[in-house]
Structure formats: C-alpha cells, structure tokens
matplotlib code that plots the C-alpha trace (Angstrom):
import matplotlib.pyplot as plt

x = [79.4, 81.0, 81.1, 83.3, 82.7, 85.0, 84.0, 86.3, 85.5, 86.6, 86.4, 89.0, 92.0, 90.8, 87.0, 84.4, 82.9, 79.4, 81.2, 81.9, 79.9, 81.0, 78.7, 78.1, 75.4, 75.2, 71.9, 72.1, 69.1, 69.2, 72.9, 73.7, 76.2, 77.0, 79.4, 78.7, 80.7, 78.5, 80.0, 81.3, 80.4, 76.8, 73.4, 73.6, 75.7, 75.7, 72.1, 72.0, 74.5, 73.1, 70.2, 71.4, 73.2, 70.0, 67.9, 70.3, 70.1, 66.5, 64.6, 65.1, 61.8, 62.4, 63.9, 67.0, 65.0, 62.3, 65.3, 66.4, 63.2, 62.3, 65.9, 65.0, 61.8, 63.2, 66.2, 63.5, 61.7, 64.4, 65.4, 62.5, 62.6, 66.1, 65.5, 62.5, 64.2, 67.0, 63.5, 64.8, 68.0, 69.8, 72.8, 71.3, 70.4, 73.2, 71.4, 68.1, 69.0, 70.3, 67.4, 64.7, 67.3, 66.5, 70.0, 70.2, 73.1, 75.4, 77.3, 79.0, 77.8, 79.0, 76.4, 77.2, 74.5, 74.5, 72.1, 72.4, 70.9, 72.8, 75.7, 76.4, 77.1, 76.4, 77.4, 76.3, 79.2, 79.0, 81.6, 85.0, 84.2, 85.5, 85.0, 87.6, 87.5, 90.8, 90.9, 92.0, 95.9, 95.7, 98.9, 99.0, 97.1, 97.1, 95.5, 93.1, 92.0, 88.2, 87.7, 84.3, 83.9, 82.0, 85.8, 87.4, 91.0, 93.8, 92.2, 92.1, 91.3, 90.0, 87.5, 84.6, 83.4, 80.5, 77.5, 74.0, 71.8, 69.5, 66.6, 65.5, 66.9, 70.4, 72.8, 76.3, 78.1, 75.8, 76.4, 78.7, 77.7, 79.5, 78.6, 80.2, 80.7, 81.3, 84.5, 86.7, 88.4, 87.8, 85.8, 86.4, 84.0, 85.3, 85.6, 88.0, 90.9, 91.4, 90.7, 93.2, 95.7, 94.6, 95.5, 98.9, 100.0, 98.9, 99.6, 100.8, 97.5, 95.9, 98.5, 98.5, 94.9, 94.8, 96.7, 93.1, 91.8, 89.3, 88.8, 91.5, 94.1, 92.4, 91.9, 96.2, 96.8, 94.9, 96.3, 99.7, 99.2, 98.0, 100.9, 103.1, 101.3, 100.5, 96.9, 94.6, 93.3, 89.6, 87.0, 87.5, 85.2, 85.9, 83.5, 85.5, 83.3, 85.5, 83.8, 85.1, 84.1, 81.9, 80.9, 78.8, 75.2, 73.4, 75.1, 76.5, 77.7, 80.0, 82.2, 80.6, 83.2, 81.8, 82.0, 78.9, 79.8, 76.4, 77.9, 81.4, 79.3, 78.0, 80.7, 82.6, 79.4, 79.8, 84.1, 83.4, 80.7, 82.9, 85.6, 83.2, 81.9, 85.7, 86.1, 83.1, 84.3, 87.9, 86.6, 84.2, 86.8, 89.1, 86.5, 86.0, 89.6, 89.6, 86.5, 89.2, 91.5, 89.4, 87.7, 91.2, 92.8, 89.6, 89.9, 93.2, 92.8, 90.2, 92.6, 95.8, 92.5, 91.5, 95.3, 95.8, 93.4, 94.6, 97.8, 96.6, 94.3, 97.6, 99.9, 97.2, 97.0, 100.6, 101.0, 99.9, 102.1, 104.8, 104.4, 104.6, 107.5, 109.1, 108.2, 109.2, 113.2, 113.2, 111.8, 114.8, 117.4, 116.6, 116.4, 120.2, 121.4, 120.2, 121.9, 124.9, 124.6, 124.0, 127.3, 129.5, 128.3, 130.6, 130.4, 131.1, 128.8, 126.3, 122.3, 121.0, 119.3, 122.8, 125.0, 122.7, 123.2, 127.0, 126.9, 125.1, 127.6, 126.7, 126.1, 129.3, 130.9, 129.4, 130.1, 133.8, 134.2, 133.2, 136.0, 139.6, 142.4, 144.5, 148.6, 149.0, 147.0, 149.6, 152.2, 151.2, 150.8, 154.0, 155.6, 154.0, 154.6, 158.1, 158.7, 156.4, 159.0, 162.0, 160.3, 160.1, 163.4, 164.8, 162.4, 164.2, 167.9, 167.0, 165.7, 168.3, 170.9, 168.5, 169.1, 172.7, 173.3, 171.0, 172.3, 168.5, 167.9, 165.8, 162.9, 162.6, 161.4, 158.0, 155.6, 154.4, 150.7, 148.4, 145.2, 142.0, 139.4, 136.2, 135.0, 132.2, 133.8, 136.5, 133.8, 132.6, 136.0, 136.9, 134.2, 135.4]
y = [125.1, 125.8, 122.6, 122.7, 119.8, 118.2, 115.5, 114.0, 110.5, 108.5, 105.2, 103.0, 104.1, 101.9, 103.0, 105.6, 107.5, 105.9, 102.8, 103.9, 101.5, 103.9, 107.1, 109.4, 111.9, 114.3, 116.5, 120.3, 119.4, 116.6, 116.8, 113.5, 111.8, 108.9, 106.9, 103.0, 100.9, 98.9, 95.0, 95.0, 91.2, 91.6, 92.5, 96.8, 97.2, 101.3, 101.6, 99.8, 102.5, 104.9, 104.5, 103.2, 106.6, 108.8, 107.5, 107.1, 110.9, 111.8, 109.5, 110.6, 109.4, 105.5, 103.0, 101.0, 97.9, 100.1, 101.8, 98.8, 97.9, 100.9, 100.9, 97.2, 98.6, 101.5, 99.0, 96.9, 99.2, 101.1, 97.8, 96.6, 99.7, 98.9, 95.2, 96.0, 98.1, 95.3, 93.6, 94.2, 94.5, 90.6, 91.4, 91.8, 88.2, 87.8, 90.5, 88.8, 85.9, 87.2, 89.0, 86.0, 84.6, 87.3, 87.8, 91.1, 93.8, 94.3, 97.1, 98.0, 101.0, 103.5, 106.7, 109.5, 112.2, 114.8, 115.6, 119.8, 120.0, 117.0, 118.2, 114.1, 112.4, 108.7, 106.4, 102.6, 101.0, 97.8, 95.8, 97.4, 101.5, 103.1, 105.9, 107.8, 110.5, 112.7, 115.1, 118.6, 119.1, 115.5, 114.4, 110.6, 110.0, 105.9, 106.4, 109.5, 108.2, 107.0, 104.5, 102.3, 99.5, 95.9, 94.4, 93.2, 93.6, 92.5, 94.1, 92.4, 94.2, 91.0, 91.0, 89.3, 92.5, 92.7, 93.8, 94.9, 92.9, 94.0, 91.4, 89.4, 89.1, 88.0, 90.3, 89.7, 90.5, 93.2, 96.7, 98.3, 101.7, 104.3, 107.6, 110.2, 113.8, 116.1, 117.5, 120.1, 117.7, 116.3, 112.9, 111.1, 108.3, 106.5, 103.5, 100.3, 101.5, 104.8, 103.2, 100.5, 103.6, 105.5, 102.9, 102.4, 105.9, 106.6, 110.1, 111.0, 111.0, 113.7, 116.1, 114.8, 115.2, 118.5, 119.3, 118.2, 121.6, 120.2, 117.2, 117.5, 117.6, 114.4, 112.4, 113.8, 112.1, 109.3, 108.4, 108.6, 106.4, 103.5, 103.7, 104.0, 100.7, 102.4, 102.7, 99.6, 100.0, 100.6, 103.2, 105.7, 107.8, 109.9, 113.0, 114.9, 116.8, 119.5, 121.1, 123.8, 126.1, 123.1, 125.4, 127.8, 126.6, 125.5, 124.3, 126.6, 124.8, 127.3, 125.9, 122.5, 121.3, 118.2, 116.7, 115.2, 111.9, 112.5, 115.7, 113.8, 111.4, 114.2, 116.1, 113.2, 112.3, 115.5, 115.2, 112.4, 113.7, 117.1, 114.5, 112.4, 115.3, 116.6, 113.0, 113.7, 116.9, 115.7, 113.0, 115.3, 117.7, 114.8, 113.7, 117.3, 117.3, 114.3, 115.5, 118.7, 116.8, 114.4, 117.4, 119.2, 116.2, 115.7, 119.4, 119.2, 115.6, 117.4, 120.7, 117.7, 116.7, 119.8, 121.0, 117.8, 118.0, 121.7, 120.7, 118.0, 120.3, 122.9, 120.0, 119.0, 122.4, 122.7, 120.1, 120.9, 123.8, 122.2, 119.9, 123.3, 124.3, 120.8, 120.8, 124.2, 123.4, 120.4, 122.1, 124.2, 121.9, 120.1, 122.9, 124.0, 120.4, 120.5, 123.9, 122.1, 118.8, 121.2, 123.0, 119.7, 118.1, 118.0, 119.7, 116.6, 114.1, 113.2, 113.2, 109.7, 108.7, 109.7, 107.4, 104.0, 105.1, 105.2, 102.2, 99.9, 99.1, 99.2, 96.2, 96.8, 97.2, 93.5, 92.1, 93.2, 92.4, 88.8, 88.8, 87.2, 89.7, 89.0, 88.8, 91.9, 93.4, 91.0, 92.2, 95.5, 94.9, 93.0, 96.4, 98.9, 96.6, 96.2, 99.7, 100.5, 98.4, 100.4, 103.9, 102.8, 101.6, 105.1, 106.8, 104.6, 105.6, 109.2, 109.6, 107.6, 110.1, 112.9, 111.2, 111.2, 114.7, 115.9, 113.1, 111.9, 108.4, 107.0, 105.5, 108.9, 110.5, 111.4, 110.4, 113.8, 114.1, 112.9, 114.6, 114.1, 112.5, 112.6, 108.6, 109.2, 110.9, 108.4, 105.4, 107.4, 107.7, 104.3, 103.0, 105.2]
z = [149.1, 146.1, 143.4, 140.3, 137.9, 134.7, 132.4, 129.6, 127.5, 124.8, 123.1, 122.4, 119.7, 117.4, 116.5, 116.8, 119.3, 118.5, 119.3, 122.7, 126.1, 128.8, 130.0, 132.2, 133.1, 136.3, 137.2, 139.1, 140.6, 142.3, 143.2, 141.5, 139.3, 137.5, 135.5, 133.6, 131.6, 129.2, 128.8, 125.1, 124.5, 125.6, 123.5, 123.4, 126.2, 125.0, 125.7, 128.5, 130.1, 129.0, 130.2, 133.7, 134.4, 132.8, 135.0, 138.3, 138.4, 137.0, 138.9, 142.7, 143.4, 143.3, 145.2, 144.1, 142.9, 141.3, 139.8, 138.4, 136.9, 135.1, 133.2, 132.4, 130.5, 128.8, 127.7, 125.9, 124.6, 122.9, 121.8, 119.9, 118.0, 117.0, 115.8, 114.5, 112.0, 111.1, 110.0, 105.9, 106.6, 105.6, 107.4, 110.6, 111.3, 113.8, 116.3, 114.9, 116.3, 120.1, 120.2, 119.9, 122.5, 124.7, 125.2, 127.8, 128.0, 131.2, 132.8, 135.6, 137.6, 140.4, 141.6, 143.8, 145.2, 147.7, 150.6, 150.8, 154.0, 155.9, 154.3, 153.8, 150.8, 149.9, 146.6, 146.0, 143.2, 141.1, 139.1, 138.2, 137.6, 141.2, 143.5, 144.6, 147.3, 147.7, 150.5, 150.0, 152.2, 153.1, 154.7, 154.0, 150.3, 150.6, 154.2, 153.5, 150.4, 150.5, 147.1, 146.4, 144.0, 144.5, 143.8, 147.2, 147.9, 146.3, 143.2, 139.8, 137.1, 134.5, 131.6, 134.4, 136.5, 138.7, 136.8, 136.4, 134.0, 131.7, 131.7, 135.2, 138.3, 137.4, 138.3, 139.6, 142.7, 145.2, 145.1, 147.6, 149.4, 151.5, 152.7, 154.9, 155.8, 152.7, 152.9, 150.5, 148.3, 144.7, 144.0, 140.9, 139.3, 136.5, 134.4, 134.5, 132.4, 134.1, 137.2, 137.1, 136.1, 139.1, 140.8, 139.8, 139.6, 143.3, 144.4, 140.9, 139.3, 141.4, 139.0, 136.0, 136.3, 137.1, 134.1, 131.9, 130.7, 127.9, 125.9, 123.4, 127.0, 128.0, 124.5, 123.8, 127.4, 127.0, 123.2, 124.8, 127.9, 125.6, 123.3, 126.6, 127.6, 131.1, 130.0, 128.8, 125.7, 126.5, 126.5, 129.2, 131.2, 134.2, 136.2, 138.3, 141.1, 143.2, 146.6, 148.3, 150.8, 152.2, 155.5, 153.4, 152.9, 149.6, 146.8, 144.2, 141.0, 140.2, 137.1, 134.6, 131.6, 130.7, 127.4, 125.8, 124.3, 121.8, 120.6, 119.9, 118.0, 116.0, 115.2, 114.2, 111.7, 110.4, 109.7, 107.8, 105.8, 105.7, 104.5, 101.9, 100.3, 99.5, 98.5, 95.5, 95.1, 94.3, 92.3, 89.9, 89.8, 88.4, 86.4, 85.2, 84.1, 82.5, 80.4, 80.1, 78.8, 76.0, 74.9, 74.1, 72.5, 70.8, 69.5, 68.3, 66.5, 65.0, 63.7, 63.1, 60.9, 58.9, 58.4, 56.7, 54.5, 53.7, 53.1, 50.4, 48.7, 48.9, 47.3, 45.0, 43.1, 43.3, 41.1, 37.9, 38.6, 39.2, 36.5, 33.8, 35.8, 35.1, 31.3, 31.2, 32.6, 30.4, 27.2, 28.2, 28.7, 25.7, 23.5, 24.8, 24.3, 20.9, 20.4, 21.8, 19.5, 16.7, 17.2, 17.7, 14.6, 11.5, 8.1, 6.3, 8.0, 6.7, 7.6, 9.1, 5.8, 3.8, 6.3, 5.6, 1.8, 2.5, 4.9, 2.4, -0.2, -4.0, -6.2, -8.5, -4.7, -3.5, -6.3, -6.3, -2.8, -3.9, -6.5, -5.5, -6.0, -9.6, -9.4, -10.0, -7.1, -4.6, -6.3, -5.5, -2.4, -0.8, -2.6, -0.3, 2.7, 2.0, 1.3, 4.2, 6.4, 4.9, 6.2, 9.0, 10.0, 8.6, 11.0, 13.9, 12.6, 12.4, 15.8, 17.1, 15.5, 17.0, 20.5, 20.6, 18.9, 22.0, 24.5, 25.4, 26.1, 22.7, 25.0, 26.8, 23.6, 23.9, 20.8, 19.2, 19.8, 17.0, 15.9, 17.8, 14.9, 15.9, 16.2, 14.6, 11.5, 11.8, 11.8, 8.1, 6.8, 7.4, 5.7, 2.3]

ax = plt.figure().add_subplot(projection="3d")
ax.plot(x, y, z, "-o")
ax.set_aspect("equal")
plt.show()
C-alpha cells in the first residue's frame, strides 16, 4: 500500500503564527496521525495541543486513559517553566493569577492509526475537529462519505465544543470511535473552520483541495475564503492522508508535504528581524545623512565666515587708497575751478581787502553825506530831470516816424539788446 501525505496550517488573518492553538503531528512508524484545536479562551491552549497530538502518535504503548494522563503531566510541567519565568516580569500578573487558580487548557482532538497487518484502520474524535473518509470513484459522495466527530447530527458549529481537559477528570462530551476496512481513497483530519467549510461545499471540496500544492496554495486559498465570508475566521489545520494500491502489502509512505507550524514560527521571527534590522539600518543611514548634512552647512557657515572677513580686510586696505584717489580728483577739480575763477575775474576789480577800502566811505564822504543839499544843487537837479523828460519823448517821436516809414506796429519793435555787466562789477561801479 502506497500512502501519500499533505499538511497545510495557519492562524487566523489577524496575528502570528506563534499565536496559532491548532496542530498536528503524524509518525511513519507507527502509522498514526493527529490533528487538535487548542480552546483560545483557556490557560495555554497551544501547548496543551501540542502536546496532545505529540504524544497521540509517539506513545503506542498506552492506553487511552494513560494517554490522557501523561499529556496532563507534560502540560504542567512545561507550564511551570513558563510561569516561573513571568516570576520578574510585572506584566504577567494576569497569567500569575490563573495559574494559582489552577486554571487548565482545553482542546478538541481527532486521531487516526493504521494496523498494516489487518489492513484495518481505526480513529477515536472529540469536540468539533472531524474525520472525513472519501472513497476513490465513489458514485454517491453524501452516502459513501465516512465522517467522525463527538458532535451529533444536525451539526452546529458554536464557540462550546466537546473537549479534552488539561487538569482532572473533567472533560466534556466522550470520544467517538470508528474503524473499518482501508480502502483507496483520501482521509482528511482537520479543524473546526475548515471543517464547517467542508461541510458546506460538499462534493466541491474534494477539488478545490486537490488544487493545494504547498503552503503558499493553501494560506492564498484560505486568505480568500475569509474575505469571501465562506470561511470562519479561525486558525486552520488540515492532514490529508491518500492510500492507494491498498492490496499490495506493507506500507510505503511514498510522498510527505507537510508544513511545520514551528518552522513558520521561525521564519516569520526571522522576516521581522530581517525587517527591524532594515528599520536601524534606514534609520542610521538617515541619521548618517543628517550628520551629512550639519557637517556641510557647518563647513560652509564656516567659508560664508572666512570670506567675510577677507572681504573686510580687502575693503579695509582699499580705503586709504581710495581716500588718495578722492583727494587726488578733488585737489584736481579745485585747482581747475580756480583756473576757471581766475580767468572770469575782472581787470578792474579789486582784491577783497581793496573792496572793504572802497566800500567804507571816507570821513570827508560821511560827513558830506550828512550835509543837506544847497539851492543850487536842486536847481541843478529838476534841470537834468526836465531835460532828461524831453529826450525821452524825442526818442518816442523818432521811432514812431521809424515805424511808419517801415509800416511796423511801434509795440512790435524789439528793444536793442543792452550790454551784459558783470553784477559784481556793476555792484563796484555803483558804489563810485
């Protein structure tokens, strides 16, 4: 008999795969399999499954009650260790706490094994993961189809399964067990969600399982089921175990694809420390930069700095040059406007010291000035007025002859130009 064997599981969409309650284990050897969904609301349920599936298909030597009790004792050990190291850890008082409480951790459970030489098969299932056994060519799936679970019919997947406990005596519901002749076909163990799904989809399942090459098939179909709402939103576990050629003796596991949930964990450990580490790296590279950046303003505040100063000390010793420059163009432009003043100045004025002698009047001068005029000065006088008066209309009469002789209006007549006097000169000759 050949067996060919596929194993896919996940945890829900919204955490890790160390978060993850359902496992599964399966042993060559002893032609055994397992599959257990840990309770999420009780004390470790992870372990507890873990452990319940380990030893379902190690231990072929014990009974299902000593079964039972030697995962109860592993549980607690494993568990001790685990509080005991909370022990300076503050924020662990909550699991402090349900641990002095002796609170215990539950799971459902569903085991399969394989007698070689009977050729028989037999599985024992508890709470809501299922068995199903699909024949190969069968002609009527809903009537061919073997399944297993403690639930009774109708069945109702809720959030209160059946369930193994894992301190004392008080487990729920009793195991169910079937056994039969092994036949070619599949048989798939699985959890709630998928096997609620399984359910539903009937015949179609059997392909779209099929279609599961690896773990990244499975996690693509289970992401898209859950946002399809066809799938709960839970962690999901399945083992699919194919026989052929069943006549043949001995059992030849020919093909095993089965994902190890601890190796998930660790690979997903490792993306996010792949994922921190590019964080820090990003970061001191920014910081780096930044430094960069400082470090060049820094530099150039420090040239802006020095080329100041040069140009200072540059405009400090230009000064003075630019100062004789300065005196120099003055020095010239006053020298030319003295030229100038030299050449506009007028033979008969007189130096500055000769005009206050002019401009101050003599005593004989003051004292005649202070002298009224005799009778025969006035005389003198209205004379030159009078005849001054009679010049002047003979001037008017002979240009107004001159006007008509030429036929130009008398007012158009311009004035002849008089004689510039300089008003300094004139300001001297006045005061002779």
């Amino acid at each position: 008999m050949k067996v060919s064997i596929k194993g896919y599981i996940t945890c829900k969409s919204a955490e890790q795969y160390n978060d993850c309650a359902d496992n599964y284990a399966l042993d060559k050897s002893s032609h055994r399999f397992s599959v257990s969904d840990g309770v999420s609301k009780s004390f470790f349920p992870k372990v507890w499954s873990e452990i319940l599936v380990t030893q379902f298909v190690e231990r072929t030597d014990l009974k299902e009650n000593e079964l039972i009790k030697v995962c109860q004792e592993e549980w607690q050990k494993r568990i001790d260790e685990i509080v005991k190291s909370f022990e300076t850890d503050p924020t662990k008082w909550h699991t402090r706490t349900l641990y002095n409480r002796k609170e215990p951790a539950l799971a459902t459970f569903v085991g399969l094994k394989f007698f070689e030489k009977e050729k028989k098969w037999s599985a024992s299932a508890l709470g809501d993961s299922f068995l199903f056994f699909v024949p190969k060519g069968f002609k009527d799936y809903q009537k061919e189809l073997v399944k297993l679970s403690s639930k009774v019919e109708p069945i109702v997947f809720d959030n209160f399964p059946d369930y193994l406990t894992s301190i004392g005596d008080s487990h729920k519901g009793r195991p169910k067990e079937k056994s039969g002749n092994l036949r070619n076909g599949t048989f798939y163990l699985m959890t709630d969600a998928l096997a609620e799904w399984f359910l539903k989809e009937g015949e179609n399942a059997i392909g779209k399982i099929t279609v599961w090459k690896s773990q990244t098939d499975f996690k693509r179909f289970i992401t898209q089921a859950i946002e399809e709402k066809q799938l709960t939103n839970d962690d999901c576990a399945i083992l699919c175990v194919e026989l052929s050629e069943v006549e043949k003796t001995g059992i030849d596991y020919s093909k095993i694809q089965v994902t190890d949930l601890n190796d998930l964990i660790n690979d997903q450990e490792a993306e996010k420390e792949k994922i921190k580490l590019k964080k820090l790296e990003e970061e001191k590279r920014k910081q780096e930069k930044e430094a960069e950046i400082q470090k060049s303003k820094e530099q150039e505040t420090l040239q802006n700095g020095s080329s100041t100063a040069e140009s200072l000390a540059n405009v400090t010793n230009e000064e003075p040059a630019k100062e004789g420059l300065m005196s120099k163009v003055k020095s010239f432009f006053s020298g030319k406007d003295k030229e100038e003043n030299k050449e506009t100045e007028l033979p008969e004025e007189k130096t500055s010291t000769e005009v206050e002698d002019i401009d101050k009047p003599t005593l004989e001068q003051q004292e005649s000035t202070t002298e009224e005029p005799s009778d025969s000065e006035t005389t003198v006088v209205e004379n030159e007025n009078s005849q001054n008066v009679k010049n002047e209309e003979l001037e008017r009469e002979k240009i107004g002859e001159e006007a008509k002789s030429e036929k130009i209006e008398p007012e158009k007549l311009e004035p002849k130009e008089q004689p510039k006097v300089d008003s300094k000169a004139k300001n001297i000759f006045d005061k002779f």
